[in-house]
N, C-alpha and C positions, 0 to 999 in steps of 0.2 A: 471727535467721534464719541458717541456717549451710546453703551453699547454695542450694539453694530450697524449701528446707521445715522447718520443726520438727518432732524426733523427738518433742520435749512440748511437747503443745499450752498455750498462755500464759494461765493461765486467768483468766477477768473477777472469779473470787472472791478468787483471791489478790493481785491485784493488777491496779489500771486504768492506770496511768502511774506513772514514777519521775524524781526529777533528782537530779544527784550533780555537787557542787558545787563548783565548781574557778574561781580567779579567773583560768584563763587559758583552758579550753575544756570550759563547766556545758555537760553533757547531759541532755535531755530525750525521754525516750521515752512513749510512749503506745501503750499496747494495742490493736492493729488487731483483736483478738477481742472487743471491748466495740460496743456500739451506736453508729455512727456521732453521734447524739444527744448521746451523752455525753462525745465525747472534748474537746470545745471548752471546757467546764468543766474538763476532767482536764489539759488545757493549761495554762489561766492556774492552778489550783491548783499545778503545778507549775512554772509561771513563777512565785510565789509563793516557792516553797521556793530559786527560783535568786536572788532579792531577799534574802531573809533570808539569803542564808548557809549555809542548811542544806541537808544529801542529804535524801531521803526515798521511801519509797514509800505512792503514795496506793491504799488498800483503796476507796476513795469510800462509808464508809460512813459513816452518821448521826450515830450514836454514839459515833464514832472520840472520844476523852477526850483524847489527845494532846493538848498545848498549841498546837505547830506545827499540826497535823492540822486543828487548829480555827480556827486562826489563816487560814492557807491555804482553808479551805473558805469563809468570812466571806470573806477581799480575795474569791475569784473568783466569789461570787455576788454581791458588791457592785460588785464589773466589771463582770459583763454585764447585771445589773438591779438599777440603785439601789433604796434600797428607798423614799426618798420618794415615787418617782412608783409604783414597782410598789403599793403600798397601796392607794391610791384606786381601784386598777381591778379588785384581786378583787372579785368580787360573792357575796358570800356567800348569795345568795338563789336562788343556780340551784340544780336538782335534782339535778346531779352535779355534783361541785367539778370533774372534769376539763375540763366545760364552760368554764371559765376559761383554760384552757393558747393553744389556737391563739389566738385576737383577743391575748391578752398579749405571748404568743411574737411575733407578727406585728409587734407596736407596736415591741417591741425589738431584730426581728431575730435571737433564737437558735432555740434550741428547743423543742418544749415539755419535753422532759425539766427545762430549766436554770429553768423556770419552776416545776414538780412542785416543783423541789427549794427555790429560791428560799420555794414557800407554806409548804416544811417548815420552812424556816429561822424563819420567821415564825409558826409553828404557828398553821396556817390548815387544813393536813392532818396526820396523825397520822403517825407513826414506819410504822406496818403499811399503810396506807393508799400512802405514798412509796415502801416496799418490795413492795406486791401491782402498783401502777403501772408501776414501772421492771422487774418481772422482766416480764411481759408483754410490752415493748418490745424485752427482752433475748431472749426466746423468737422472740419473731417475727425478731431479727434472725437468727438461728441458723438459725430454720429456710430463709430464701431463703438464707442462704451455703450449706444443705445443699443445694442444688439445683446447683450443680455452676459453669456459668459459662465463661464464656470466659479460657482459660487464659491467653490473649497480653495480652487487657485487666486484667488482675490484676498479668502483668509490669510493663505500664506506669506501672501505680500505684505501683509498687514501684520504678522504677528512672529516672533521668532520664534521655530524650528524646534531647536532647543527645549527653548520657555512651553512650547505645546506637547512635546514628546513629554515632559516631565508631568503636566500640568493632567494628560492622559493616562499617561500610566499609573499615576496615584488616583485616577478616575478607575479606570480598570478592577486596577485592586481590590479596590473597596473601601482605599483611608481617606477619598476624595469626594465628599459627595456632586452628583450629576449636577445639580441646583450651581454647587459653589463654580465646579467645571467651565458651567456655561457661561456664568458671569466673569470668569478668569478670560476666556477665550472670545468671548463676544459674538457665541452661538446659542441657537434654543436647546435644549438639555436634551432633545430627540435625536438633536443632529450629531451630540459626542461622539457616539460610535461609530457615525460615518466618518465623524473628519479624523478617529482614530485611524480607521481602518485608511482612509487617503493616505497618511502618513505612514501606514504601513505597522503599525504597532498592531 
């Protein structure tokens, strides 16, 4: 993010998360354009790559042949559902396999995306079957991001709490100029006082 917007947008095809691997400060990013669903996997996949050693960037797809690729998608579906216990509780007898996902997901606490993916791993569900499920998930999320939203609650996702109450209140004051403000915060210099005031300062 350069300011506070991408002039290109980060797309979920080309990439869900990356780590680049450094034995003094490994970075991990992850794609805020992808389904919320999916980044907690996209996480430990690439906490995965900061254990081995290796940079990487994760596509999250099925058939990815890379060795790492593969390696990394096995630890972070075996992190969040082992698979001794996940086995016994598909039921392969329901009329939609998706029927499986929330009661599983629930047991272990993530998603059901991590669980979709987990049945793929296990070929429980098909390759087309994992990709007609997850783009659906990915549709829907696009479409409420398209609805527009609260601009000040998206900052704060974005930005620490903290880091903004200080960065405001030397604005306030007057030892901060509006100009520096805004480029601290990654707002137009009009908006300070509103996203002070959000915050309550």
């Amino acid at each position: 993010i350069v300011g506070n917007n991408t002039h290109r947008p980060l797309s979920v095809r080309e990439f869900r998360g990356f780590a680049i691997s450094d034995r003094y400060a490994p970075i991990i990013f992850i794609n805020a354009a992808d389904a919320p669903e999916a980044r907690l996997f996209t996480l430990i996949h690439e906490l995965c790559h900061i254990w081995l050693g290796i940079s990487g960037v994760s596509d999250g797809k099925p058939n990815n042949h890379r060795l790492e690729e593969k390696v990394c998608n096995a630890v972070a579906a075996e992190f969040l559902v082992p698979t001794e216990i996940f086995i016994p509780l598909w039921n392969f007898d329901l009329h939609r396999w998706q029927d499986n996902l929330a009661p599983i997901a629930s047991k272990f606490h993530v998603s059901q995306w991590v669980i979709a993916r987990k049945a793929l791993d296990n070929e429980f569900i098909s390759v087309g079957q994992y990709g007609q499920y997850t783009k659906e998930i990915l549709d829907n999320f696009k479409n409420k991001e398209g609805g527009g939203g609260n601009f000040y609650l998206g900052l704060k996702s974005k930005t620490s709490k903290r880091f903004s109450i200080a960065v405001l209140s030397e604005t306030l004051s007057g030892r901060t100029l509006y100009r520096d403000a805004s480029r601290l915060l990654g707002v137009k210099p009009a908006k300070v006082s509103q996203y002070a005031k959000e915050l309550g300062i």
